[in-house]
Every structure is written in structure tokens, then in C-alpha cells.
KOLMAR-758550 format. One record per residue (C-alpha): residue in one letter; x, y, z. Coordinates in steps of 0.25 Angstrom, whole numbers, plus 5000, padded with zeros to 4 digits. Example, Ala and Ser with C-alpha at 12.3 -4.5 7.8 and 13.67 -1.06 7.14 Angstrom:
KOLMAR-758550
A504949825031/S505549965029/
***
This chain:
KOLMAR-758550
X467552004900/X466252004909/X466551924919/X465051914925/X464051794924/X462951804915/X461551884921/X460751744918/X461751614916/X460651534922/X460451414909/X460851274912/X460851244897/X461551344886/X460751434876/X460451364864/X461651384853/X462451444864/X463751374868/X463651294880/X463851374893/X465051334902/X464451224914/X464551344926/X464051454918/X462751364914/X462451394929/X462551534933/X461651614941/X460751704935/X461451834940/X462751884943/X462551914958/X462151774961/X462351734974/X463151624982/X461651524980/X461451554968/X463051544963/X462851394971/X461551354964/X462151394951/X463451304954/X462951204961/X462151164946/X463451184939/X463951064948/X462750994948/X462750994932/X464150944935/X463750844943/X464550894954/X464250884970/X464750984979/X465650954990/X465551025004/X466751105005/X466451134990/X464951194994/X465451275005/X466651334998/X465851374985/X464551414993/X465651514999/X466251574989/X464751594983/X464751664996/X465851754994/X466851695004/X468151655000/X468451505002/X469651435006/X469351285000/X470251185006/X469751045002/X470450934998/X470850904982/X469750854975/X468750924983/X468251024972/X468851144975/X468851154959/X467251174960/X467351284973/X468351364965/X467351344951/X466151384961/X466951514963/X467351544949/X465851524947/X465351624957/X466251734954/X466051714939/X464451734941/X464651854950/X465251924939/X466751914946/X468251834941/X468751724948/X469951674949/X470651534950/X472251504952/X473151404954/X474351364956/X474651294943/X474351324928/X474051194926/X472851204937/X472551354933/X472451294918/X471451164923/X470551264931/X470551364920/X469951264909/X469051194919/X468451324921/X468251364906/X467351224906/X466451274919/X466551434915/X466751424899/X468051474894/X467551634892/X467551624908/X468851604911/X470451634908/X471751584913/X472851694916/X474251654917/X475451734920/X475751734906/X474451754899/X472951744900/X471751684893/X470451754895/X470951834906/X469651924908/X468951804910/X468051774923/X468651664928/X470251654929/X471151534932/X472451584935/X473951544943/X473951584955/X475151694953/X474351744939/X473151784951/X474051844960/X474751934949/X473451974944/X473152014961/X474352074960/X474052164949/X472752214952/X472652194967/X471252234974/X470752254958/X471152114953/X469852074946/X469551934954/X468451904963/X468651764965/X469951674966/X470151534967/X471551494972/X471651344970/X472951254976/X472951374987/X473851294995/X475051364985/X474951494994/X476151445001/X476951414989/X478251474992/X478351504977/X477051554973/X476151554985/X476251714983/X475251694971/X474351634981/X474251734991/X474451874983/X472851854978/X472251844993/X473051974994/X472752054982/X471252014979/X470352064991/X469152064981/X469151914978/X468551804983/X469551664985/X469451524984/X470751484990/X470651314987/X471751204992/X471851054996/X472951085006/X472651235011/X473051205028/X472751335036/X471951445029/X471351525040/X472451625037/X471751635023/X470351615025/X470651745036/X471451845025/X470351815014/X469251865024/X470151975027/X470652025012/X469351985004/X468151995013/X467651885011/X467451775020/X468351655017/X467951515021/X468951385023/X468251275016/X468951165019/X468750995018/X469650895019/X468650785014/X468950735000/X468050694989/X468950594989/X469550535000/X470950495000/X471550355006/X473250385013/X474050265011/X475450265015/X476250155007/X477450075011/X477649984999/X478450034987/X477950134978/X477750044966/X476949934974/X476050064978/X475850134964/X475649984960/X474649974971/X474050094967/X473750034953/X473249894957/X472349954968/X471650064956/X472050184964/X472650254950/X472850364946/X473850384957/X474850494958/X476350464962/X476850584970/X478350604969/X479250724972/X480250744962/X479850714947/X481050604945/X480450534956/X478950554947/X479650514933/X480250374941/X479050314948/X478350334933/X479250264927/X479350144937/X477850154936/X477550124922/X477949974926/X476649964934/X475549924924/X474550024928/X473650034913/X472749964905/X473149924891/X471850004887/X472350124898/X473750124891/X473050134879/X472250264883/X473450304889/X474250304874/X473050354867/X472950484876/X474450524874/X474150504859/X475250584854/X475750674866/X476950704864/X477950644875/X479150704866/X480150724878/X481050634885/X480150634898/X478750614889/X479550494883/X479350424897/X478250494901/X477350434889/X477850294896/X477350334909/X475950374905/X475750264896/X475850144907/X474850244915/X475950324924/X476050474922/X477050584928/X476950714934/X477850824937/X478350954936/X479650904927/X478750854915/X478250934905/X476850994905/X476450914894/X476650774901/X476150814913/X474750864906/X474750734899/X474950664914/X473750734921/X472950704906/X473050554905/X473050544921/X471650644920/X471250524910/X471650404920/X472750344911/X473750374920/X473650294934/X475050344938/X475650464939/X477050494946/X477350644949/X477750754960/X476650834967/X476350904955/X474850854956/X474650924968/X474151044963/X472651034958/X473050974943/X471750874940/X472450744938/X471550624944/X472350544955/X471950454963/X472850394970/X474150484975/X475550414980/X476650484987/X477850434986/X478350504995/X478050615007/X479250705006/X479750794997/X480850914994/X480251034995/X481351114990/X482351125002/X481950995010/X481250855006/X480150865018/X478850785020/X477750825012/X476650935019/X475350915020/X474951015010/X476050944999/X475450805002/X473850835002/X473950914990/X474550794983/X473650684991/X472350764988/X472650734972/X472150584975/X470750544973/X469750584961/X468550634963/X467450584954/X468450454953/X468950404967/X468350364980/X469550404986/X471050454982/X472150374989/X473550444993/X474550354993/X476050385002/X477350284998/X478150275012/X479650315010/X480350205002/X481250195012/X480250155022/X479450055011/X480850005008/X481249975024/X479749925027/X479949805016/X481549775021/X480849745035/X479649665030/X480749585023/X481649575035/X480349535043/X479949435035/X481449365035/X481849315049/X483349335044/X483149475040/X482549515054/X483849475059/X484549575050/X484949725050/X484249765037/X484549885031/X483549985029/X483350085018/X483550225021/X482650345016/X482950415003/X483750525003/X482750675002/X481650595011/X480850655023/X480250545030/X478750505029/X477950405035/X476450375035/X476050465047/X476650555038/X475550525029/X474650535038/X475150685043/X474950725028/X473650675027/X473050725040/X473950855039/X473350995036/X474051075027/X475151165029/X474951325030/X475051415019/X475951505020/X476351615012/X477251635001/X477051794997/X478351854990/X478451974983/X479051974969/X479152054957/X478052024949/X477152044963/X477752194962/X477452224948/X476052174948/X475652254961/X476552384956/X475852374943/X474352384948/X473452484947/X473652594958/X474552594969/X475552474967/X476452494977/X475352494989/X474852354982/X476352324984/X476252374998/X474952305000/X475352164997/X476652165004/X476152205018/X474852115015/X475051975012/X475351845022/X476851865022/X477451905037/X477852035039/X479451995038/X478951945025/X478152025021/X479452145024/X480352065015/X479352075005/X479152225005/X480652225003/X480652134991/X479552204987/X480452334987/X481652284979/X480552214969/X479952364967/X481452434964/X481852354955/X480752324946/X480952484944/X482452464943/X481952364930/X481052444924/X479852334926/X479152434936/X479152584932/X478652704942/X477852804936/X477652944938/X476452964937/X475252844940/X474652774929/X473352774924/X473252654933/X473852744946/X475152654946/X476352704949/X477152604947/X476952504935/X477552394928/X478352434914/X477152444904/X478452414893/X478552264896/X477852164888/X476552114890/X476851964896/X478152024901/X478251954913/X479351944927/X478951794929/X480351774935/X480951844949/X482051884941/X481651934926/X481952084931/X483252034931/X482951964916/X482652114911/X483752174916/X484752094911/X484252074897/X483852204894/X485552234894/X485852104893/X487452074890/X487751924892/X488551834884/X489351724891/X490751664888/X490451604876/X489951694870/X490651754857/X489651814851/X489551994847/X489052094854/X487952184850/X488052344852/X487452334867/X488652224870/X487552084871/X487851964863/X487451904851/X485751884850/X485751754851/X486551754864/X485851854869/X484651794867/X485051664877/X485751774886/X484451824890/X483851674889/X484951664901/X484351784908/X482951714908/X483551584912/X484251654923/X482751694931/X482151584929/X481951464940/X482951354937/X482351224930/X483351144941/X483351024935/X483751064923/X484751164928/X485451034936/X485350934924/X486251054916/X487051054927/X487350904929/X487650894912/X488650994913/X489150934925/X489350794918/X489850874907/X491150934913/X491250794922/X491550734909/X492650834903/X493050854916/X493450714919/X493950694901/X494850804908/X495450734919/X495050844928/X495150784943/X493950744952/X493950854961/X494250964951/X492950884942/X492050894955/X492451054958/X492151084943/X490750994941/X490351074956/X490351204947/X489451164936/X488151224935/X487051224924/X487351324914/X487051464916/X487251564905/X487551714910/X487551674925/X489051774928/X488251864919/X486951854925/X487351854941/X488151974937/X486852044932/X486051984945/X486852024956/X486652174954/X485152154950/X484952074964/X485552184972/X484752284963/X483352184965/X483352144979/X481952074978/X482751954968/X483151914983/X483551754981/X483151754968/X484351744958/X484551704944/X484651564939/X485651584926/X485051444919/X485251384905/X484151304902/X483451374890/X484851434885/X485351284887/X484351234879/X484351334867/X485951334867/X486151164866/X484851174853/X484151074861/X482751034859/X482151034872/X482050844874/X483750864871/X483850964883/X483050884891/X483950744887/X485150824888/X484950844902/X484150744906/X482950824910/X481750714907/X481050724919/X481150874921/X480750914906/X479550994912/X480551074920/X481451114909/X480351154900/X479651244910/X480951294912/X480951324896/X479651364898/X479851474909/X481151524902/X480151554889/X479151634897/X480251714903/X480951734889/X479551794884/X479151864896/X480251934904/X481051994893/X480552084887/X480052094870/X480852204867/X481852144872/X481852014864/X482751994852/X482451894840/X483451794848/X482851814861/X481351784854/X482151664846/X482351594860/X481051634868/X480351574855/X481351444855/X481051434870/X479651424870/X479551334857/X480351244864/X479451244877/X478251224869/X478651104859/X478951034871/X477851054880/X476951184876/X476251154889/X476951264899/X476851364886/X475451324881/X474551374892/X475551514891/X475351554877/X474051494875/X473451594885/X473851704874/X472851634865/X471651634875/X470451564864/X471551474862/X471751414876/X470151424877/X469851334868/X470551244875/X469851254888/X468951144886/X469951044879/X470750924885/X472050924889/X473050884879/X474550884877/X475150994871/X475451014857/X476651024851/X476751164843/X477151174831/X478651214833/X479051274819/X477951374821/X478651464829/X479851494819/X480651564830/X480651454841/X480851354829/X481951434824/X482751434835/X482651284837/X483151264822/X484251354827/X484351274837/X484551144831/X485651194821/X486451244831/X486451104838/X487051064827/X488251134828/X488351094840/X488150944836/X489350994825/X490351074834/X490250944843/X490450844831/X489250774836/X488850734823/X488250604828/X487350694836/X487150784821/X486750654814/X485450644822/X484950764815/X483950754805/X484550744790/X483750824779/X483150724773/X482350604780/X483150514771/X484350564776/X485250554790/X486450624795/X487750534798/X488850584809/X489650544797/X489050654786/X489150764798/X490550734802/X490850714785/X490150844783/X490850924795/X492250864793/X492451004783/X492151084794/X492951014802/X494251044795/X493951194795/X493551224810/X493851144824/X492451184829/X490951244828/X490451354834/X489351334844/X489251464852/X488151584853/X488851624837/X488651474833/X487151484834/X486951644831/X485851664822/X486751704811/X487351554811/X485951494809/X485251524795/X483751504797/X482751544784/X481751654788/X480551614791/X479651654780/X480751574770/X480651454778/X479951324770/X479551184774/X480851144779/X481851254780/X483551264781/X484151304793/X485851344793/X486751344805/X488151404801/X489151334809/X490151434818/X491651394815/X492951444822/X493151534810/X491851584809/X491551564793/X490151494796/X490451424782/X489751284789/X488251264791/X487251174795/X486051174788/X484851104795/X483351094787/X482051114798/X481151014797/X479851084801/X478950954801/X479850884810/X479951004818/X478451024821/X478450864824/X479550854836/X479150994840/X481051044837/X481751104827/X482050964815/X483051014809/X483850924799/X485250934794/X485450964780/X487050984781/X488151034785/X488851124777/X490051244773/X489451344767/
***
């Protein structure tokens, strides 16, 4: 695509039967070269048709960047740092240049990039992920922050930005991702930077290396006034005679900040008693969740929550329920909403009134008071512009504090009390003390320093290694010059190293004899395929173990092919357990397994008499399952030694997905089973991950039918739940698609039709006759009576199933429900193309003897299907053969 302005763009007013030319585009200078008066008249009309008045900080910042110089913006939230970063977009665009603006989030980059396709028009501008792209060729580009710092990796010096807007730059010194934050101020010497931040502290350090590696000047613009101003209280009364407060007095919308999600999900519920809506507010309320699906245990409270006006935010609930969240509280039915710190970070939900409940927090290894940098990013979401006269912070006194304050007003207002030794109440227990001059520190405070967080991993080598030319000096290069100290900086020449070796010793990276027609002479394998990704530290190890995979464990009695491996199917969740095995554990739902099996083996232990002390040794030992953990450490081990750069990282043998699949449970039944309500967004961004890995780090050619059964069956799941965290993924592979939504409201997702991907769906019908055996092998035939019968008119009695398996009975004392019990070859499912309306699916039952004479046969209602977004599959009978 040409990526230059227009020779003449001057009309105010669109060509007569021409579509109607984007707003910024109706003002652009009459020539390419345009300087930095003419870029400012031409965009000072855009925000004067916009009805928009600048402020200082925002004239002196986008005069310099007109200017050339790179800019540094640290002004409070709400300040307009959105129009700087536009402003810059808009001058690189007319000179004919890209720019490019990231974030931390892909929530934010997704807000950006279609606010950008209503000012530039959707032909101007593309979103890259790391998984795909939409338009990617496109002037403007709103990316992650890691998806810019891979493309600098990969083309270094030649990387085709001029301009780059780094918003939220404050996560430089995330210890987790702060290296995507700081790799583009190495690698792009040619751009100009924008670096924009509520809570920046110190940045002469910056302000100094960008002068230094860009030659440009770069200028600190920094402000603390506000648009709008913000009132500090420190409260010492009770948290429900604040929020009520809150209400009485009209300062709603207010955000709740909590730090732990249960502690979210409880003050929403003890806030629906407070009557904060309007019979004609609770009816705007119902009329714009219309026919949302709240179709999981959480949504099922959730929908109570938002319909007395009190909404909830955190990283535990799905996607789809927090979008809803930041819709109705965009459209002011919402006054309240509980959550953790998730708000902090740029999403446009209007608030103006933020209450802390508290100043400390665990950060991981210590609960400690909050910095100055956590509590001004949070305080700074109060206060609308265009709406309030001022934003007001509000900060709960500890409870203990509140609670003692009221014992000794009472015992001051009773002469007898006085004379008594009244007990006080003692802090909670993970409490660091705070105080209103703690509020006050806060509020005067400056922001900590960033500092860095470089680390060398090995997607960072086979980008640099793979680009044009000399890799190895890029290598070299970025090593000895980045803000690392030189001890640092030594230990990551030495990762660095053992990276290099044994990507070789895999295969991913091959030496060449001879340079390539692109003079490299190290490159990565051109055999993988095209979205083949190492998104985990560990998936090296992933290909070396299932390329020759041989695992089976204890139960398993199924044959052996030619090359020694298991049966398909078993194979199939053997490398489903290697996946599982490199990726980040989903704790909570890891510790619910955990607790389960614990009460599990409590009870037999104590129906066997066992001893108290021997029953605490043995529940001390339980773990959540892991499949293949001897098998896997015994693979690990010699690959650590062989890899040093693994350093602390290690696999996590998990069963989550396996667990899943293997109990036939729909994905609300694994969430009652363990009791996972509140951290249903964990476990299906768990889900979610383990898909993208299944289709990414192993290789096509390397995926049997079985193998593609569960990758399809994964991501169905994930999608008829929530299609949110696969939407945005996919729907870039279909560019016009996502397009065309760029201009249209945001709406819940919609459930997809689930029979339409017969492989996913297939496996599901599998699924839910091989709970059936199970049902049958445990002689819950209560449990199998709940099943739909055939016919509406009819309905399965206990009685009839026992009736019907007393036969069995009498031949056999069990039922097989092993890895041979749920083979393909046990389960008779028509082909697809002799598959009608409704359609008869056979599970052959797995006696001792092995005559498979006994069957279940189940009839797939595809209506009812498509409706609850599962397998329906009635029970026709049960039967000898």
C-alpha cells in the first residue's frame, strides 16, 4: 500500500457522489512536505470541527512532534494524551511515513485501533497481533507492545516505522514484560517517539538516550494540573455508610477498589441491598441486557448485580461479562462497580468517584502499602471530562481502625464504660498499616523510578538470528547495549549462549553453508508452519518429547503400535499432557483439584478406620493430578542439563484440559464440580491458552485425526462459552470481516453455531456417551435418569435403567471405563455425509470378557444443541446386541 498523503487533500466537504471522507483526512495539507505550521493549522481545524480546545501541555507536545523532537508526555489521566498521540499519527501519515501506537493491553490496542478507523478511515489503518493481522501494510498500526518489539527485533535499523506511540509507558518496569518496552528505544534509531504516562517519575535517563540513539531532540512535557480536579477524603466510618454516601450525595459512578476478586464479588453482593436505581433506570438496565446470555454459574449472580445498578470487574470473570460491565457503566446504568486494579490501565469506563478500600496489597511475596505509581494510576480514573467539575478519591481507614474509633466514642459517651478496660479489635491478618498521612504521602508523592527489566529469551534469539545480514552482531549488539548493568548484562551473554546451542541442537535454528540470498547465515527452519509459534519458554522441550513420544501411564492397557506408543486416542491426551505441562499453572484451579481429591481420600480414608496421624501423613502427599509427571521429569532433567538458558524455569505436569475431556464435562459441570464460580475467566483463558498452543507449537505434520479431534473439541468449547479471547484471533484471518466492524457498537458475543464444526461436535457426542458409562459402571442411575428420553412425551425412570441393566448385571460384575472403554472403535458415529436431521449415535459397553455384546444408543438433537450451545443427546435405550 502507498502510505503517503494525497498531493492535494485540502476539501473541507467531500466530492459529490464520493463517500465521505474520514474527519482528519478532510484536513490535510496540500503537500506531502508540509511543515510543522502547516501540520498545526491543518489540525487545529480538525479539533476545531470537533469542537475541541487545546490544552497547554497538549499544544507544546504536538507543536513538538511537528517539530521532529521526540516527546515524553507525563500528564495526568484525562489530560488528552489520546489527541497528542492522534496529532502524531497524523503528521507522520501526511509526510508520507508509518506510525505506530502499542500498548500494554489488547483490549486498549483494540479501543485505539477502531477509534483510529473513525478519524483515519478503516483503509489507513491495521491491528497486528502475534497471532495474526488485519491490514497489515497499512499506514497506521496499533499493536501490543511485545508484537512492536518482535517486528524491531526482526528487522532492526530497517524496521519500516518512523513514528511510535508508546502509551501506559509506565510498564517499562514490569518485571514480566517490561523488555517489550524497552527493546524498540534500542532497535529503531530511525523513529520518532511519543513515550505517554500518568505515573512516569524520573525520565531524564530517557529523555538523554533518545537524544543519544535517534538524533532527535526529545522533550519532557510534563503537567500535573488536571482537567479535572480531584477532592482526597480519608474515611473512618464503615464501607457501606461510605458507598451509601457516595449514592446520596450523586457522586456515582464510583468504583470499588479491591485487591483479590473474592473480596470484588462480596462487596457486590452486599451492595445490591443499597437502592441505588430508578424504576425507569432498572428498566433501561433490563432492556440493554435484552437477551445476553448470563449462561454460567457466575453470570447467574452477575445479571442480579447489574440489574440493581452494581457491576463487577476482575481478571476472574469471563471476557464476555466484563465487556458488558464497561458497556452499561459507558451508558451510566451502572453507579457501582466492585473490582481489583484492573481499571487502571487506560480502558474508557467513565468514573467518577473511586473508593479504596484499602492501601496495601500482596504483591507476590509480601502484602506492602501501595507505591505511589499503583495508587495515582488507580486515583487518576476519577473524574470525567466533559461531565464532572471535579473527580473525588475516596480512601476507607482500616476496619480495625473504624471499628476501635466507634468502641471508644461509645465508651466516651458512657461514664461507666470509661471506667472499663474495653477490649480493642486487632488488625486483620495480611495488613500493612496505613493512615491518612499515608494518604497524604501518596497523593504528594512522585512516582517511583523505572527501572529495567531486559531478559534474553528465545524468541528474542530466533528473531535477531533470522534477520537480514549479520544476525549474530545484531545479537552482539543488543546484548552489550541496552540499560542492563554490566554483571547483568554478563549473565545474559551467557543465557544468550546456551539459548543459541540448543536451538541448533533442536533443529529450530540451522547454520548454513553458504549465506542466503538475504546474507544470513544462520536462520530459522523454513520447514515449520506458517503460524508455528514458541509462545512458551519451554515448547523446545514440547517438540522434543512428542516427536518420539512413548508415554502411557499405569492404567493404561491399551496396544502398542510398531514404534512402541500407545493406542491414538491415548496418545492423543499424551501430548495434550506435554502441552499442559509448559504452560503457566491456572492456580486456583490447580488448588480446587487439589482440595477435591483431598476430601476425597479424607472420606475413604476415615470409612477405613485409617488413624488420624497416618490420615494427615497421607492427605500431606495429595497433589492435583498430573498425567506423565515420573515420565516427563525423567525426559526434563537431561534436557535442562542439555539447555542451560531453561534456568529456573521447569515444567508444570497439570490436568486441566485432560481433566476436562476425560470426566465428558461440559464446561458449567467443571466449573460446579470444583467450585470455581468466581475464577471462571481463569480457567477459560487457561482453555483458551492450551488451544493456541495445541495449534501452534506442534507441528501439522505431526497431528493425527485424534490429535485434530481434541484441538477442535478445545477450542469449541472455549468458544461456546465465551468466543471473546478467540474472537479477536481468528477474526483477524478474515481482515473485510473485522472492518466492517469498526464503526459498530460494542455488543456481547454471539454464541456460534456449535453443530457446524462436526469435528469439535463430534467429539462432544463422544463425550457425552462415554459419561454415560460412567453413570452406568457407577450404578448412578438416578444421575442417568436426568438425561433426556427420545421422545418429549417421554422420561427415563431409575427404575427402567436399573430394569433394563439387571441382564447385564447377572453376566459381568463391572464396566469398563478406561482409555479401551472410550476408543473410537467403541463408539459408532454415522459419517458425516449420511448424517440426517436428527442422527443415532452407539457406545458399546467394555465388559470383563470383552464381547462388547451391550450398547447404548443415544439420538443427537441438533436443535437443542445449536440452542444451549452442548452436545443434546437423548437416550434411546440400552440394549444386548
Amino acid at each position: 500500500m502507498d502510505t503517503s498523503a494525497p498531493d492535494s487533500a485540502t476539501a473541507t466537504a467531500d466530492a459529490p457522489g464520493e463517500a465521505p471522507l474520514p474527519p482528519l483526512l478532510r484536513h490535510l495539507p496540500s503537500s506531502v512536505g508540509a511543515d510543522a505550521d502547516e501540520l498545526l493549522d491543518a489540525f487545529l481545524a480538525y479539533c476545531m470541527d470537533k469542537g475541541i480546545e487545546l490544552y497547554p501541555a497538549q499544544e507544546e507536545a504536538i507543536l513538538e512532534l511537528f517539530g521532529g523532537s521526540n516527546v515524553i508526555l507525563a500528564t495526568p489521566t484525562g489530560s488528552g494524551k489520546s489527541l497528542v498521540a492522534l496529532a502524531g499519527h497524523f503528521a507522520a501519515y501526511v509526510r508520507g511515513g508509518r506510525s505506530v501506537y502499542t500498548a500494554p493491553i489488547k483490549a486498549l490496542v483494540s479501543e485505539k485501533f477502531f477509534e483510529l478507523c473513525r478519524d483515519l478511515g478503516s483503509d489507513h489503518v491495521g491491528m497486528l497481533t502475534g497471532d495474526a493481522a488485519v491490514n497489515p501494510d497499512a499506514p497506521v498500526i496499533c499493536c501490543t507492545a511485545e508484537v512492536l518489539a518482535n517486528w524491531a527485533l526482526r528487522d532492526g535499523e530497517k524496521t519500516p516505522v518512523d513514528h511510535v506511540v508508546m502509551d501506559e509507558f509506565h510498564f517499562y518496569s514490569d518485571r514480566s514484560r517490561g523488555v517489550a518496552w524497552q527493546v524498540p528505544l534500542l532497535q529503531l534509531p530511525r523513529a520518532q517517539f511519543l513515550l505517554m504516562s500518568a505515573t512516569l517519575g524520573n525520565t531524564a535517563r530517557f529523555e538523554e538516550e533518545l537524544t543519544e540513539r535517534t538524533g532527535r531532540r526529545t522533550v519532557l512535557v510534563a503537567s500535573a494540573e488536571r482537567p479535572v480536579p480531584l477532592d482526597f477524603t480519608y474515611r473512618e466510618t464503615p464501607l457501606h455508610e461510605s458507598i451509601s454516601e457516595i449514592v446520596e450525595l450523586g457522586r456515582t459512578p464510583a468504583y470499588v477498589v479491591h485487591f483479590t476478586q473474592k473480596s470484588a464479588t462480596e462487596a457486590a453482593q452486599s451492595m445490591t441491598s443499597i437502592d441505588v436505581l430508578s424504576k425507569d433506570e432498572k428498566a433501561a438496565v433490563k432492556d440493554a441486557i435484552g437477551g445476553f446470555r448470563f449462561d454460567t454459574a457466575f453470570g447467574k449472580d452477575l445479571r442480579r448485580y447489574v440489574t440493581q445498578g452494581v457491576g463487577v470487574h476482575h481478571a476472574g470473570m469471563l471476557p464476555k461479562y466484563r465487556l458488558l460491565v464497561e458497556k452499561l457503566a459507558q451508558d451510566g446504568l451502572l453507579k457501582l462497580i466492585c473490582g481489583t486494579d484492573t481499571l487502571g490501565v487506560g480502558i474508557n469506563v467513565p468514573i467518577r468517584t473511586v473508593l479504596f478500600t484499602q492501601l496495601c496489597k500482596f504483591d507476590g511475596e509480601r502484602v506492602r502499602v501501595l507505591g505511589v505509581r499503583d495508587f495515582q494510576q488507580i486515583a487518576g480514573r476519577a473524574g470525567r471530562k466533559g461531565y464532572d467539575d471535579a473527580g473525588s478519591v475516596w480512601v476507607q481507614a482500616p476496619p480495625h481502625v473504624v471499628e476501635n474509633k466507634r468502641i471508644d466514642e461509645k465508651a466516651a459517651a458512657d461514664p461507666k464504660k470509661r471506667k472499663k478496660l474495653v477490649k480493642k479489635k486487632p488488625p486483620e491478618k495480611n495488613y500493612a498499616h496505613w493512615s491518612d498521612d499515608t494518604l497524604r504521602k501518596l497523593i504528594e508523592g512522585r512516582p517511583e523510578e523505572l527501572v529495567s527489566s531486559f531478559e534474553v529469551n528465545h524468541m528474542m534469539l530466533l528473531h535477531l538470528l533470522d534477520r537480514p545480514g549479520d544476525g549474530a552482531a545484531a545479537v552482539k549488539r543488543l546484548l552489550l547495549d541496552n540499560h542492563e548493568s554490566r554483571a547483568d548484562q554478563r549473565r545474559h551473554i551467557r543465557r544468550a549462549i546456551a539459548i543459541f546451542r540448543s536451538l541448533v541442537e533442536a533443529g529450530i535454528v540451522e547454520r548454513l553453508d553458504e549465506p542466503d540470498e538475504d546474507g544470513r547465515t544462520v536462520r530459522v527452519n523454513l520447514d515449520l508452519q506458517e503460524d508455528f509459534r514458541l509462545n512458551q519458554p519451554l515448547s523446545p522441550f514440547v517438540l522434543e518429547v512428542v516427536e518420539s513420544l512413548d508415554l502411557t501411564d499405569d492404567t493404561d492397557s491399551g496396544e502398542r503400535d510398531e514404534r512402541g506408543r500407545t493406542d491414538p486416542q491415548q496418545r492423543a491426551l499424551d501430548v495434550l499432557s506435554v502441552v499442559e505441562a509448559v504452560l503457566e499453572n491456572p492456580w486456583v484451579v490447580l488448588y480446587a483439584q487439589q482440595d477435591r481429591a483431598k476430601g476425597e481420600l479424607l472420606a475413604k480414608l476415615k470409612s477405613e478406620g485409617v488413624e488420624y496421624e497416618e490420615r494427615m501423613e497421607r492427605l500431606a502427599e495429595v497433589r492435583w493430578p498430573q498425567p506423565l509427571a515420573d515420565e516427563l521429569w525423567e525426559r526434563f532433567r537431561p534436557f535442562r542439563t542439555a539447555n542451560p538458558w531453561v534456568g529456573d524455569d521447569a515444567i508444570k505436569p497439570k490436568s486441566v484440559a485432560r481433566d476436562l475431556f476425560e470426566r465428558s464435562a461440559t464446561f458449567n459441570e467443571y466449573v460446579a464440580s470444583y467450585g470455581l464460580k468466581r475464577s471462571e475467566g481463569v480457567l477459560l483463558r487457561y482453555l483458551s491458552d492450551t488451544y493456541k498452543a495445541m495449534v501452534q507449537t506442534i507441528p501439522e505434520s505431526w497431528k493425527s485425526e485424534e490429535i485434530l479431534d481434541l484441538t477442535e473439541w478445545l477450542g469449541e468449547l472455549v468458544r461456546q462459552v465465551d468466543s471473546s479471547l478467540l474472537d479477536e484471533w481468528e477474526r483477524l484471518r478474515d481482515p473485510d470481516r473485522l472492518l466492517d466492524e469498526a464503526d459498530e457498537p460494542l455488543r456481547p458475543p454471539e454464541r456460534s453455531d456449535i453443530t457446524a464444526n462436526t469435528r469439535a461436535f463430534s467429539v462432544m457426542v463422544r463425550n457425552e456417551l462415554f459419561r454415560w458409562v460412567g453413570l452406568l459402571a457407577r450404578r448412578a442411575h438416578r444421575e442417568l435418569a436426568e438425561v433426556p428420553a427420545a421422545s418429549d412425551d417421554e422420561r427415563w425412570t431409575p427404575e427402567a435403567i436399573a430394569e433394563l441393566m439387571a441382564p447385564y448385571w447377572d453376566e459381568h460384575d463391572s464396566i469398563g471405563t478406561g482409555a479401551d472403554a472410550r476408543a473410537h472403535v467403541m463408539q459408532i458415529l454415522p459419517a458425516e455425509n449420511e448424517r440426517g436431521r436428527d442422527w443415532d449415535a452407539v457406545q458399546l459397553i467394555d465388559d470383563p470378557e470383552g464381547h462388547h455384546e451391550w450398547r447404548l444408543v443415544g439420538r443427537v438433537d441438533l436443535d437443542a444443541s445449536r440452542a444451549e450451545g452442548r452436545a443434546v443427546v437423548r437416550l434411546v435405550t440400552i440394549a444386548k446386541l
